[in-house]
N, C-alpha and C positions, 0 to 999 in steps of 0.2 A: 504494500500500500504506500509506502514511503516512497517507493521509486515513483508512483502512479500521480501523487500530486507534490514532489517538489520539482523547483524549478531554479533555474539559473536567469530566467528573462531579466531583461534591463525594467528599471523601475517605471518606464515610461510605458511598460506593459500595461499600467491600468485604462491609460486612455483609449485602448484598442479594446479592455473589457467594458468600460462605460459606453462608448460608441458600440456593441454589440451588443451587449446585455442590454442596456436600453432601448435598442428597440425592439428585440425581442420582446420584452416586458409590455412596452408599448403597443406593438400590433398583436403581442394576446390578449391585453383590457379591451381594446377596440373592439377584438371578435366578439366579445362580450360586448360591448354597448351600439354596436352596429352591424348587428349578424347580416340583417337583409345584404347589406353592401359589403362588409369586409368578412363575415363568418359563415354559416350553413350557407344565404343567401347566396355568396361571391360560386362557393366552392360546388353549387348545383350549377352556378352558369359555366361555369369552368371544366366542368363533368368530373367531380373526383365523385367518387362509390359514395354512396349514404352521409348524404353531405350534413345532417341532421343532427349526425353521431360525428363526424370528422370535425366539423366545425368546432364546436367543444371541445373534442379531445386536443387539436393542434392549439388553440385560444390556451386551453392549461399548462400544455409542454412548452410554448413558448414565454407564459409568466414563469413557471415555475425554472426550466432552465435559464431565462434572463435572468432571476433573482440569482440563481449560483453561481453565474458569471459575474452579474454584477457583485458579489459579495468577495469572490477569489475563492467557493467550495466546490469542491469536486469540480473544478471548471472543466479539466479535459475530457471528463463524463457527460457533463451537461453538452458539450459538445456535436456528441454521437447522433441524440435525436435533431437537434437542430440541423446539422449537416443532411440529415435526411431529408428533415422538412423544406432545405433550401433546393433538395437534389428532386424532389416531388415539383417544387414551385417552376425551374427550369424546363420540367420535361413536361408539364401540362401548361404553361402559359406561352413557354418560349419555344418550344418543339417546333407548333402550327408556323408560328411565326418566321421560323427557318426555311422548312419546306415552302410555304406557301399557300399550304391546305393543313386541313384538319387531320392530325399524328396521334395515332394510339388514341384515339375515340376521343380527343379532347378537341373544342371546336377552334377554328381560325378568330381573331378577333380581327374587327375592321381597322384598319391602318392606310397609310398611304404608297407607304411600301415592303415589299418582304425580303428574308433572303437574310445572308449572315451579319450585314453590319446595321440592317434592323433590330437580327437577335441583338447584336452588342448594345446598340442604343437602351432598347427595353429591360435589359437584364442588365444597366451597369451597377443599381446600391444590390441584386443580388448578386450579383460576382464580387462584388466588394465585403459583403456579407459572407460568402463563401470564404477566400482568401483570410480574412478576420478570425471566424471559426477555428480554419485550418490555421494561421501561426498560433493560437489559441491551443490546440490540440498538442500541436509539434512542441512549444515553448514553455505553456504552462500559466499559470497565475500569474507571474513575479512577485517582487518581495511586498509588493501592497497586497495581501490577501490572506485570505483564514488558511486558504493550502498553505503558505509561505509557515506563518503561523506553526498549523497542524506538523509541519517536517520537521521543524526545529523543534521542535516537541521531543517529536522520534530522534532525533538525533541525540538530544541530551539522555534518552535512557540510556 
């Protein structure tokens, strides 16, 4: 467990967990206060499965992992589902958008133009979001965090 959350990152590691825990956090309150549009709502027009049940479920995993990013607990944990939910958001909004048509039963949305530097336009805060995650993962908390914390713990036993 010691290996799993210390970390070596520079201290300036927190501003890259505040800029992602935050708005994870963010867009999982949202799902909750604007399902039509950002939660159940969004995710039927988008065609993910039982959007009813999705909707909630992604609204909770992204507060509750924002909060452990945000705090520096179990960050490279908290990581895992979000990397998913980023790798979900990619292949159902941004797929169409690459092709040109509707990918893997998710529909095209109206744009002015398609094709790969569409994708890049649409998908830059998640690729940014992605990238975040992942130094997140690979780096760790830094020394602002309860993981920081929690190691030096282990270490003085």
């Amino acid at each position: 467990m010691k290996h799993f959350i210390a970390s070596t990152a520079p201290q300036a590691t927190i501003l890259i967990r505040l800029m992602v825990g935050g708005i994870f956090l963010s867009e999982g309150i949202q799902k909750f206060l604007y399902p039509d549009q950002l939660g159940a709502g969004r995710f039927l027009k988008i065609g993910i499965p039982s959007p009813e049940v999705m909707g909630p479920f992604v609204g909770c995993m992204e507060c509750l992992c924002g909060i452990l990013i945000l705090l520096g607990l179990l960050t490279r944990l908290a990581t895992v589902p979000m990397l998913a939910t980023m790798f979900v958001a990619i292949v159902s909004t941004k797929g169409p958008i690459l092709v040109g048509h509707g990918f893997l039963g998710f529909p095209l949305q109206p744009l002015p133009r398609y094709g790969f530097l569409s994708l890049i336009h649409e998908a830059r805060t998640d690729l940014c979001m992605i990238l975040g995650l992942l130094f997140l993962l690979i780096a760790g908390a830094g020394n602002f965090s309860i993981d920081h914390f929690l190691s030096r713990s282990h270490q003085s036993k």
